[in-house]
N, C-alpha and C positions, 0 to 999 in steps of 0.2 A: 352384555347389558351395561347401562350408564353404571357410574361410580358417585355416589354423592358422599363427600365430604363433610361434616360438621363440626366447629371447632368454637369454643368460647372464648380461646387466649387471645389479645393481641397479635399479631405478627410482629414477629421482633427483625428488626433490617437487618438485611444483610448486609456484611462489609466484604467484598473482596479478599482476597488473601494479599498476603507481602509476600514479595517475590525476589529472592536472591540472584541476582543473576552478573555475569560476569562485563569487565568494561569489553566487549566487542560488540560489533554489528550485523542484523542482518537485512544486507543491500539488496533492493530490488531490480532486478537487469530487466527491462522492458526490450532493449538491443538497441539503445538511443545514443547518440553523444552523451547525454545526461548521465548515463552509469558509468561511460569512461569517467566523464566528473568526476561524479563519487567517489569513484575509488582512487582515484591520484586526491582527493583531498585526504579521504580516511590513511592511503598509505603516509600521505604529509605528516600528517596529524599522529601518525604509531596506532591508530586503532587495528586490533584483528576484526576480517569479516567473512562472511562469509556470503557467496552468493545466492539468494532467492532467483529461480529461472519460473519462468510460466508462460511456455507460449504454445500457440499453433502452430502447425510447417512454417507459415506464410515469413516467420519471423526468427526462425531458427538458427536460421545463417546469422543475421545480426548477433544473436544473444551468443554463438558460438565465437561470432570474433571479436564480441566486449568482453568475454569470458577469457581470451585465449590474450588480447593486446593488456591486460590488466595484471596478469603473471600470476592470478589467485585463483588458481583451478579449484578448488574445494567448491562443491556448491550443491544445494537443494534443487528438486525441478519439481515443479506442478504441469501435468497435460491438462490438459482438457480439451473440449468440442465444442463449437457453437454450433448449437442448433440450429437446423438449417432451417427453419421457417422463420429463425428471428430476422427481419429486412427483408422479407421475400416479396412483398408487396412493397414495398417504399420506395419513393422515387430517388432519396438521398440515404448512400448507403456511406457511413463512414465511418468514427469513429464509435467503438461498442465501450462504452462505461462501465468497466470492468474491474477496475482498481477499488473500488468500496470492497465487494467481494473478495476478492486477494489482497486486502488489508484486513480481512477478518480471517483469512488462511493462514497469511503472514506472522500472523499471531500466536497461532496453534505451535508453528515450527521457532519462531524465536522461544517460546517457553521453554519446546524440548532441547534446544541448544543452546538454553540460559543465556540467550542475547540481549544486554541493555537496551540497544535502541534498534528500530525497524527506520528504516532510511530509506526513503523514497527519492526520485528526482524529478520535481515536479517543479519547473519554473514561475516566473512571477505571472507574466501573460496568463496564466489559468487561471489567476483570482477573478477575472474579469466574464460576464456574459459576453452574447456575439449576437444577442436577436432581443428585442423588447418585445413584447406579447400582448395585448391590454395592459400596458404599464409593466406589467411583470418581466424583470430582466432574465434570462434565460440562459445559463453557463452550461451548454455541453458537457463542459469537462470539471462539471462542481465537484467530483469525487479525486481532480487534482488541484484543488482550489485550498486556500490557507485558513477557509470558513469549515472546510471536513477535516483541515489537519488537526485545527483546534480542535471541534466538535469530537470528531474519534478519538484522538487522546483522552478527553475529558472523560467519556463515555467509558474506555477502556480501565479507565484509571478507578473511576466509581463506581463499576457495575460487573466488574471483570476478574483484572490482579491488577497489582500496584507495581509499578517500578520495572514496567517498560514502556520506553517512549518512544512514538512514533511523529517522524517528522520529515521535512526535507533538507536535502541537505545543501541544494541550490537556489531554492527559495524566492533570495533577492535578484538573481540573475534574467533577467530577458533569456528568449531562446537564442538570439545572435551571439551574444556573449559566451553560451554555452560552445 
């Protein structure tokens, strides 16, 4: 049966919790050049990291030899399945927008491994849509765009725990340059 609830106090806000956590990283391997990136900046740089893995077959071979050319075998793996009806009618079948999701996964496992920052490699070109729509511009790849890095940060930061930060760590770079 329903549950009904009745209360006279205000709701008092919730704050998040503060989050101790250590100066290391946890880097996301999509299998791209971008997490070679990453990880020759973060080794420059002296940060420890550790690798976030998350793929399908399709891409396994890649993320095993950014994994393997990178020399930092320690790493996390998320599987998962795409459903097979999702694009089974569509004429254009391509990239699945998948990183919002695994930046909310991502989260779960930096906490458990007291990682300061979640590290993405998401280039500049993402900021930008690829189709106007009735005026409305339309980014494909908004979940690698510098408007959710902000946005989920912020979000994570005020609604979540405090003092981890999620960002990229190529950002400024064109995909050429990477």
């Amino acid at each position: 049966r329903p549950i009904k609830l009745v209360s006279n106090a205000e709701p008092a806000a919730a704050q998040p919790p503060e989050f101790e956590c250590k100066l290391s990283a946890l880097s996301l391997n999509g299998g791209g050049k971008e997490s070679i990136v990453m990880a020759e900046i973060l080794k420059q740089m002296g940060i420890p990291f550790v690798w976030f893995t998350f793929g399908a077959n399709r891409i396994k071979n890649h993320i095993e030899n950014v994994v393997a050319a990178s020399g930092m075998g320690e790493r996390i793996n998320v599987e998962w399945q795409l459903d097979p009806q999702i694009g089974r009618d569509a004429k254009y079948i391509g990239s699945i927008p998948l990183l919002g999701c695994l930046s909310f996964i991502s989260l779960l496992v930096a906490h458990h491994r007291r990682c300061r920052y979640i590290l993405v490699g998401n280039e500049y070109s993402s900021n930008f849509g690829n189709l106007v729509h009735k005026g409305f511009e339309i980014n494909h790849q908004y979940d690698k765009s510098f408007e959710f890095e902000v946005a989920f940060g912020d979000y994570i930061e005020k609604n979540i725990i405090r003092g981890i930060k999620y960002s990229s760590l190529v950002r400024p770079l064109y995909e050429i340059l990477i």
